[in-house]
C-alpha positions in Angstrom: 20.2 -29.1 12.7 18.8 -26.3 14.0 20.6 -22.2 13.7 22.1 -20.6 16.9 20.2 -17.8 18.2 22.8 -15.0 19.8 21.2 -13.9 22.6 21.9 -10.4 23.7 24.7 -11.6 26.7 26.1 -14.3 24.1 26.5 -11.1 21.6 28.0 -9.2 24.3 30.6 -12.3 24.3 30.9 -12.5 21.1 32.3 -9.4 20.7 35.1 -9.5 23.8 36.6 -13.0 21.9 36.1 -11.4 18.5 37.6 -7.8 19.1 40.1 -7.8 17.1 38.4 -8.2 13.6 35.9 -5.7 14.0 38.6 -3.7 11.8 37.1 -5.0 9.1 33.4 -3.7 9.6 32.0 -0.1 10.9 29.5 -1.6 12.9 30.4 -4.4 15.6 27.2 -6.1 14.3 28.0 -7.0 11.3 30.6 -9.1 12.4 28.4 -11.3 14.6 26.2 -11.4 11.7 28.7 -12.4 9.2 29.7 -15.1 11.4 25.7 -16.1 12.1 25.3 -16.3 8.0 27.8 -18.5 7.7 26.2 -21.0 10.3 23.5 -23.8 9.3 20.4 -23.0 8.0 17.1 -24.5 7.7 14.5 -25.4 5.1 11.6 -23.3 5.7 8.1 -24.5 3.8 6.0 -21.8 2.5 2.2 -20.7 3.0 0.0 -19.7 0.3 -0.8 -16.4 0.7 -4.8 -16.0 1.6 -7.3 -14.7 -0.4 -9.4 -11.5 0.0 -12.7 -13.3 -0.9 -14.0 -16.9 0.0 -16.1 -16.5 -3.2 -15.5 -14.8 -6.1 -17.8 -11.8 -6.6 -20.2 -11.7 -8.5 -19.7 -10.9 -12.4 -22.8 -8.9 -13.0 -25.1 -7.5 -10.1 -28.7 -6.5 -11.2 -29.7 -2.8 -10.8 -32.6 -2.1 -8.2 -35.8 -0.3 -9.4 -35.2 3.3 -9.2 -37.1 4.3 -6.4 -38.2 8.2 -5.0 -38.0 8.4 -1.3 -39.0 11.1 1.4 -36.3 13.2 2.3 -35.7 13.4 6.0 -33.4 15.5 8.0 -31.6 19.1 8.2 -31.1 21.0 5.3 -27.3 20.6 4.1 -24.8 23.3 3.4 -20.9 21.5 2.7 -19.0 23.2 3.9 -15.2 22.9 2.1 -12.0 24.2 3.5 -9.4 25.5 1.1 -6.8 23.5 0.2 -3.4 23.7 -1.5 -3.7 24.3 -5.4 -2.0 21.7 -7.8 0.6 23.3 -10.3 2.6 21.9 -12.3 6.2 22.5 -11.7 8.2 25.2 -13.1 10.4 24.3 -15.8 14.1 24.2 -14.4 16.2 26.8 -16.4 20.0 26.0 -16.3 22.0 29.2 -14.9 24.5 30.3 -18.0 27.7 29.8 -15.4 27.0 26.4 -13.7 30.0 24.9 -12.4 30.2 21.3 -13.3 29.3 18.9 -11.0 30.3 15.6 -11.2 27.4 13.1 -12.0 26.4 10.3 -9.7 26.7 6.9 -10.4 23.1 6.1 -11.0 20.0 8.4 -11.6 16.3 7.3 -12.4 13.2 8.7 -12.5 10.9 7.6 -9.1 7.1 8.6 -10.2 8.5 12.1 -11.8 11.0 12.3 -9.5 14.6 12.9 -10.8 17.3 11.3 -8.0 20.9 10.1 -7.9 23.4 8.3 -5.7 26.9 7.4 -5.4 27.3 4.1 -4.2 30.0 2.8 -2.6 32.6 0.7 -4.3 32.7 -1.7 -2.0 28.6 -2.4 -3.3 29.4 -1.9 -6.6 32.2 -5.4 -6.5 29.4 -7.1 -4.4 28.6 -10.2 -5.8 26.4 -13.4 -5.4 28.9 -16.1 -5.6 29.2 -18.8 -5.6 25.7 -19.2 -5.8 24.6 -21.1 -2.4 24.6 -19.6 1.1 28.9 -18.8 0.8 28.2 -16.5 -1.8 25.6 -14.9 0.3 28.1 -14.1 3.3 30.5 -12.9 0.4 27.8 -10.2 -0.7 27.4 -9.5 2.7 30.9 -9.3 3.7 31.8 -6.8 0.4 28.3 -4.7 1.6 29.5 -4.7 4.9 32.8 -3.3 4.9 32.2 -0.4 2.5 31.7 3.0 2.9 28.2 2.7 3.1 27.1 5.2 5.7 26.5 8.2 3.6 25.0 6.3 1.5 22.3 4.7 3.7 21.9 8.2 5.0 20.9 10.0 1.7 18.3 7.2 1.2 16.6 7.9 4.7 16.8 11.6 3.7 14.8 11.0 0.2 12.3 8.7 2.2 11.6 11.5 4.6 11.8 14.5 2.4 9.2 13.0 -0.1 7.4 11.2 2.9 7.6 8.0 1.9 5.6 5.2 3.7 7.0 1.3 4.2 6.0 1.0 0.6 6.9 3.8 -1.1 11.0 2.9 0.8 10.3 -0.6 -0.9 9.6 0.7 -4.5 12.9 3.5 -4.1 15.4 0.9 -2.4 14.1 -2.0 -5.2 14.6 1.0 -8.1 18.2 2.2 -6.2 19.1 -1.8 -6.5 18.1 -2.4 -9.8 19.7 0.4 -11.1 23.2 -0.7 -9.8 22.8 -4.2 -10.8 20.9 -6.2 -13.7 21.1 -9.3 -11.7 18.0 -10.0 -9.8 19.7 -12.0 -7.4 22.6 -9.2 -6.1 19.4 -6.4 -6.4 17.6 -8.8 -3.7 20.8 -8.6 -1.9 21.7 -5.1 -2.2 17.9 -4.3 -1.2 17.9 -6.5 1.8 21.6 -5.3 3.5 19.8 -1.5 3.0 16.6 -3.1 4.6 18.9 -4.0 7.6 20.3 -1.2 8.3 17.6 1.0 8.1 16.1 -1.3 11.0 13.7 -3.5 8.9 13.1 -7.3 9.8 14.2 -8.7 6.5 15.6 -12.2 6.0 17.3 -13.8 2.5 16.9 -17.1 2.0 17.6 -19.4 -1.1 15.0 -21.4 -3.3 16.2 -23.1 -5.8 20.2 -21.3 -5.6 18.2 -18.4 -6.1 17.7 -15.2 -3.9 14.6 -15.0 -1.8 13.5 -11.6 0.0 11.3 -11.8 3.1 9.8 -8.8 5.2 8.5 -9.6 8.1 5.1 -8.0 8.5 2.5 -8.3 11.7 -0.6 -7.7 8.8 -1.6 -9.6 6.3 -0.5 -9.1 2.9 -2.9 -11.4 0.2 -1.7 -13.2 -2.5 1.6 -13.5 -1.5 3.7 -16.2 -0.3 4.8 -15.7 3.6 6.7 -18.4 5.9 6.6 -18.5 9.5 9.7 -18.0 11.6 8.7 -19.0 15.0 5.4 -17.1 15.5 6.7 -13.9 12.7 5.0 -14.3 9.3 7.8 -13.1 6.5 6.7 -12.7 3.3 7.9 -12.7 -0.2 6.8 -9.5 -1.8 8.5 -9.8 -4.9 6.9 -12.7 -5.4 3.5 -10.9 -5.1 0.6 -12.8 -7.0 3.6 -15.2 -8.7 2.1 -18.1 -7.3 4.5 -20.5 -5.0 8.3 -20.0 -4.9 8.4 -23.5 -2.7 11.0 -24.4 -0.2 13.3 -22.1 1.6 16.7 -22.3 2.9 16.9 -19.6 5.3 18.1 -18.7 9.3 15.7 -18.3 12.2 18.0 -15.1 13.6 17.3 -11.4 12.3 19.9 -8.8 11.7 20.4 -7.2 15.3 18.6 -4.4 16.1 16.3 -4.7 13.1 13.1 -5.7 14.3 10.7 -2.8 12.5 7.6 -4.6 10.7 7.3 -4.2 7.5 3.7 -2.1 6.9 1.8 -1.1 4.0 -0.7 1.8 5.5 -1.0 4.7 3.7 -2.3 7.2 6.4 -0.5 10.3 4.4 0.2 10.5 1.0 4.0 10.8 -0.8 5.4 13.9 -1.6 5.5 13.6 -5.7 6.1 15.8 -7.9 2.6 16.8 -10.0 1.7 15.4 -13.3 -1.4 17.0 -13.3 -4.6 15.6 -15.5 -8.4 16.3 -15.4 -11.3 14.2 -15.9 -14.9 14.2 -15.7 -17.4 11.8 -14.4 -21.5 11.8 -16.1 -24.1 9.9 -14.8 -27.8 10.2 -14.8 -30.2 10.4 -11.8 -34.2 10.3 -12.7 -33.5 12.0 -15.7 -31.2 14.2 -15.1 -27.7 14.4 -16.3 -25.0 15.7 -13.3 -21.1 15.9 -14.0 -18.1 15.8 -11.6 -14.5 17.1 -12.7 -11.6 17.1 -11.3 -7.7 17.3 -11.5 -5.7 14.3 -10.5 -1.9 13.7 -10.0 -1.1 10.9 -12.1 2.5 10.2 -10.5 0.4 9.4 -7.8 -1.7 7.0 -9.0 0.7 5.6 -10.6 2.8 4.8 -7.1 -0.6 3.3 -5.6 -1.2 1.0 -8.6 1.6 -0.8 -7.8 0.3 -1.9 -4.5 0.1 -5.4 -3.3 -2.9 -6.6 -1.5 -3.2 -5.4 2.0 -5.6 -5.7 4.3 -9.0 -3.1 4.2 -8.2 -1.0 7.2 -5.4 0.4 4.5 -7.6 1.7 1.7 -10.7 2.8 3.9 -7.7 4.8 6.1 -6.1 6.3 3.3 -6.4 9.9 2.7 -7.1 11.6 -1.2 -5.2 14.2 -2.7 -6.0 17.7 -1.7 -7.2 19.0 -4.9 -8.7 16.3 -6.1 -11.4 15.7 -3.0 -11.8 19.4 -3.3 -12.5 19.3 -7.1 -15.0 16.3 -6.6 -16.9 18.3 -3.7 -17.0 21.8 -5.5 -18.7 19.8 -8.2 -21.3 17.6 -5.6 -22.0 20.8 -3.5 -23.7 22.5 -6.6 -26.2 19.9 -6.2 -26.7 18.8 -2.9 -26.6 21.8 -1.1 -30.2 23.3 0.3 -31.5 19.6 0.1 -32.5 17.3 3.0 -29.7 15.3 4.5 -30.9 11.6 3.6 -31.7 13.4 0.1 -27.7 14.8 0.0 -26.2 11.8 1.5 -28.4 9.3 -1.7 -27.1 11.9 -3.9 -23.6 11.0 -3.2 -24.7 7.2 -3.1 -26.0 7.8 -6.9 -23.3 9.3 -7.9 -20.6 6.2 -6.5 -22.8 3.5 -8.0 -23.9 5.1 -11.7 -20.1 7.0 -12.8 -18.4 3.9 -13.5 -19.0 0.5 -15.1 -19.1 -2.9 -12.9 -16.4 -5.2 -14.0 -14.4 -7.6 -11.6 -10.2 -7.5 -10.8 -9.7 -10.1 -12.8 -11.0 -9.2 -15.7 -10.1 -5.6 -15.7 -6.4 -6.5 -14.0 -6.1 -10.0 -14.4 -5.4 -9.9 -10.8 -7.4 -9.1 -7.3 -6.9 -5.0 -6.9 -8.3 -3.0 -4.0 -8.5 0.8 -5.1 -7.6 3.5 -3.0 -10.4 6.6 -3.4 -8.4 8.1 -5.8 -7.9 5.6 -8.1 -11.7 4.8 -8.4 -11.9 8.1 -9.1 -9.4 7.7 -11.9 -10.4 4.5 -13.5 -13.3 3.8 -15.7 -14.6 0.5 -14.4 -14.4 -0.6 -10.3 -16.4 -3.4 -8.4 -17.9 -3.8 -5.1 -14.8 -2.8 -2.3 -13.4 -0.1 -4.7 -16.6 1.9 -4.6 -17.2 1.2 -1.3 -13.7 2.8 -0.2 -14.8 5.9 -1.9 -17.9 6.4 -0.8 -16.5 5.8 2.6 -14.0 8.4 2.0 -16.6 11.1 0.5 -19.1 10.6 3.7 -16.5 10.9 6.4 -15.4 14.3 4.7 -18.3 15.8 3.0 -20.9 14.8 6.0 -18.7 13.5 9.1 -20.8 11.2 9.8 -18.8 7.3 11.0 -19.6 4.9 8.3 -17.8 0.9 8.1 -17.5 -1.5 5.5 -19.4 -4.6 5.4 -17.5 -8.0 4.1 -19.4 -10.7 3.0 -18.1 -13.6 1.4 -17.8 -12.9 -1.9 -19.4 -8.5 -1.4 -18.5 -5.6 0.2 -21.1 -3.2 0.7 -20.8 -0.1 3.4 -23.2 1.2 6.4 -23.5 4.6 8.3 -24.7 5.6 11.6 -27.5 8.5 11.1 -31.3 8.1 12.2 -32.9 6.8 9.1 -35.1 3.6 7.8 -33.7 0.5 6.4 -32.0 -2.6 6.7 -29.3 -2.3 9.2 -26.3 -4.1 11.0 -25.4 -3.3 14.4 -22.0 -3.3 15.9 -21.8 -2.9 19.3 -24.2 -0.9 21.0 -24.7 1.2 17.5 -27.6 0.3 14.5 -25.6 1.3 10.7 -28.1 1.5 8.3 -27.1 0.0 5.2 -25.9 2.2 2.5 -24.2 -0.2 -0.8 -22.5 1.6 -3.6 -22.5 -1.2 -5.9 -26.0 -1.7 -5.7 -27.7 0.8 -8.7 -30.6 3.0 -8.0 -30.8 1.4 -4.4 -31.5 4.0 -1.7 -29.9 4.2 2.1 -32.0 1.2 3.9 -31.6 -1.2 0.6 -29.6 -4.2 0.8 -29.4 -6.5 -1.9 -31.8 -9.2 -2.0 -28.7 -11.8 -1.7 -27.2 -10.3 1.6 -30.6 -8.8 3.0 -30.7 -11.7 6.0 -27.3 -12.6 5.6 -24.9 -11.4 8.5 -21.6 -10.0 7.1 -18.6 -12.1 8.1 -16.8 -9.1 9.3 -16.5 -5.1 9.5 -14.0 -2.2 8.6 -14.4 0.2 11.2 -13.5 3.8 10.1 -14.8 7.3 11.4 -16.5 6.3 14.3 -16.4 8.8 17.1 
C-alpha cells in the first residue's frame, strides 16, 4: 500500500479540520507530520554504494629514470601574500569573583572546542518505544512538543560562528545526540528531528526494529548505502563503509519545508581552535637533499579524517590552512625562485612525488580515503589521487596556472595547461600537458608507460580561467 503524499492545498486542509490540536505543537507542521508518520510505510531496497575505482590501484608503481631536461620559460619569482599567523590560544584564567553559573546539561569537546547545551525536557523523556514505527511517532511527538526552539537556535549559532559546512553540522548534531543519549537508536532520532528543523531532507526508516538515518544528497557519496525515493538518492551515512544494512521500512514524504541537500564540499575551512604542530618533509632531487616545514592545525585534520567518500570536485576544491600553504611555499620559494618556469613548476612535481612513501587506502586505512592537501601534507604515506590533490592545490596557488585531474580506472594522475612538450590530453578546445605526481623522477610531458595511449575515463576540472 502505497504512503499519502500531502500536497501543499491538501496541507492547507489539513490544517482548517485539524485546528484545534495544533495546541499541542509550536509549529503547525508538526502536526501534519505526526499524523503522516503514523500512516503506512513502505519497504525500500537498498543500493550498494559505488566505488571510487573500477580497479584497484596499483600496489607498487615503478620509478622512471631520473631524467635532466631543458628548462623553458620566464624566470619565476613567488610571490606570497601574508597571511594570518597560527597561535595557540591563550590560557583561560578564571576571574577571582566569578559568579556561578549554572552548568548545562551536556558539554563535550568538538575538535578542541569546549561547548554546552541545555536541552529540553521534553528531548530528554524522548524515547524509541515501542520499538517499530509507533515508537517512532512517540519520539517524534515528545521532540515535537518541547521547548525546542532555543535550542535549535544555539546549534545554528555554533554552526555559523565556527563555520561549519554540511559535514562539520553532521559530526556536532551526531556529538550533541550522543551526548544526551547512549542509545544509538533515540541519538538517530534526536539527530534526525534537529536535521528537520534546520531544513535538511532527512528520512528515518527501520531495518531490522532498528533506526536508520538517511540524507538526501544530489552527489555521490562512495561506499555508502543510499536508496532511491522517487528520483532522490538518500543515503545512510552512519552506515558509511559498514557494508549493507538491507531492507528499509520507511515513507516517501519529507518533513515540510525541508528540502536542503545534504553536501559534503569543503569550499572554506571550519573555524577550530589551534592545536598547533610542525613537521618537516626531506627528499632528494639529483643529489641534493631539500626540506619543507611547516606548522599544521591538528584539530583540523582531525575533523577531515573523519570524512566519508565524496566525490573529487570536493578535495581538488578544498582550500589549505593559511599558515600551513604559507609555511610550505616559504620553504619551496628558497629553491625555485630565479629558475625557469618548467624548471620551478618540476621542482614542485619532485617534491609531491619523492616526500612521502606509496602505499594504497587499504593498507594504510583499511578503507578507500581521499586526502584533502593538508592531510597529505600531514601523513607519511599517500597514493596516486592524494598526491594529485595537492599538487593541484600548490600549482593553482604558487603558479596560477588551471590544472585537472585525470581518472583512469584504477590511477589518477593530473595535467596543466602551459606551452610545454609532452604527452597531453585535451579537453575542449585546450591541450594539458601531462604532469603525474605519483609517477617518481618523471618530468612534465611523462606519462606512465600503462596510461601513455590510454584515454582517461574522466576529468576534475579545477582553476581553469
Amino acid at each position: 500500500m502505497a504512503c499519502t503524499t500531502i500536497s501543499a492545498q491538501s496541507f492547507s486542509d489539513f490544517k482548517k479540520s485539524q485546528s484545534k490540536s495544533f495546541n499541542t505543537y509550536k509549529d503547525e507542521r508538526d502536526n501534519a507530520f505526526d499524523n503522516y508518520l503514523k500512516g503506512q510505510w513502505n519497504a525500500y531496497e537498498v543500493y550498494t554504494g559505488e566505488p571510487l575505482y573500477e580497479e584497484r590501484k596499483p600496489k607498487e608503481i615503478t620509478p622512471s629514470k631520473s631524467k635532466i631536461t631543458k628548462p623553458v620559460g620566464p624566470k619565476i619569482t613567488i610571490k606570497i601574500k601574508k597571511r594570518v599567523e597560527l597561535k595557540p590560544e591563550i590560557e583561560k584564567i578564571e576571574p577571582k569573583q566569578e559568579p556561578l553559573v549554572k552548568a548545562k546539561d551536556i558539554s563535550f569537546d568538538f575538535y578542541g572546542a569546549q561547548l554546552e547545551f541545555d536541552i529540553p525536557s521534553g528531548i530528554k523523556q524522548a524515547n524509541y518505544y515501542p520499538h517499530n514505527q509507533k515508537g517512532i511517532t512517540s519520539f517524534f511527538s515528545s521532540a515535537a512538543s518541547s521547548a525546542y526552539d532555543s535550542f535549535i537556535s544555539e546549534i545554528g549559532k555554533v554552526s555559523k560562528n565556527m563555520n561549519l559546512n554540511d559535514w562539520g553540522i553532521y559530526l556536532l548534531i551526531t556529538k550533541i545526540s550522543d551526548s544526551i543519549f547512549t542509545n544509538q537508536d533515540n541519538s538517530k532520532l534526536l539527530s534526525w528531528f534537529i536535521f528537520n528543523k534546520m531544513g535538511y531532507a532527512v528520512k528515518v526508516g527501520l531495518a531490522k526494529q532498528h533506526i536508520v538515518l538517511m540524507h538526501y544528497s544530489d552527489k555521490i557519496i562512495y561506499s555508502t548505502p543510499n536508496y532511491s525515493f522517487s528520483d532522490k538518492k538518500y543515503y545512510a551515512i552512519s552506515n558509511y563503509d559498514k557494508g549493507s544494512i538491507g531492507r528499509v521500512f520507511s515513507y516517501r514524504q519529507d518533513y515540510p519545508g525541508s528540502t536542503k541537500p545534504f553536501d559534503l564540499s569543503l569550499l572554506s575551512l571550519p573555524k577550530l581552535p589551534f592545536n598547533i604542530k610542525t613537521k618537516t618533509l626531506n627528499f632528494k632531487q639529483f643529489g641534493d637533499e631539500y626540506s619543507v616545514s611547516f606548522e599544521y592545525n591538528k584539530n583540523l585534520i582531525d575533523f577531515m579524517d573523519t570524512y566519508p567518500q565524496a566525490d573529487y570536485q570536493t578535495y581538488f576544491n578544498a582550500p589549505m590552512e593559511s599558515k600551513t600553504f604559507e609555511d610550505v611555499a616559504l620553504s619551496l620559494k628558497k629553491y625555485i625562485d630565479g629558475r625557469k618556469a618548467s624548471d620551478a613548476m618540476n621542482f614542485v612535481l619532485a617534491f609531491v612525488q619523492k616526500s612521502f612513501k606509496y602505499e594504497r587506502d587499504n593498507e594504510q586505512f583499511g578503507r578507500e580515503k581521499v586526502m584533502f592537501a593538508e592531510e597529505t601534507l600531514f601523513f607519511d604515506k599517500s597514493d596516486c589521487e592524494d598526491r594529485a590533490v595537492l599538487y593541484t592545490y600548490l600549482m593553482k596557488e604558487l603558479f596560477h596556472v588551471p590544472v585537472i585531474g585525470l581518472k583512469y580506472k584504477n590511477h589518477m594522475s593530473t595535467a596543466i595547461y602551459v606551452p610545454m612538450d609532452g604527452d597531453s590530453v585535451k579537453v575542449g578546445s585546450r591541450k594539458f600537458i601531462v604532469a603525474d605526481p605519483t609517477y617518481v623522477n618523471a618530468t612534465i610531458g611523462m606519462s606512465m608507460p600503462n596510461y601513455k595511449s590510454i584515454k582517461p575515463q574522466s576529468y576534475i576540472e579545477i582553476g581553469i580561467k
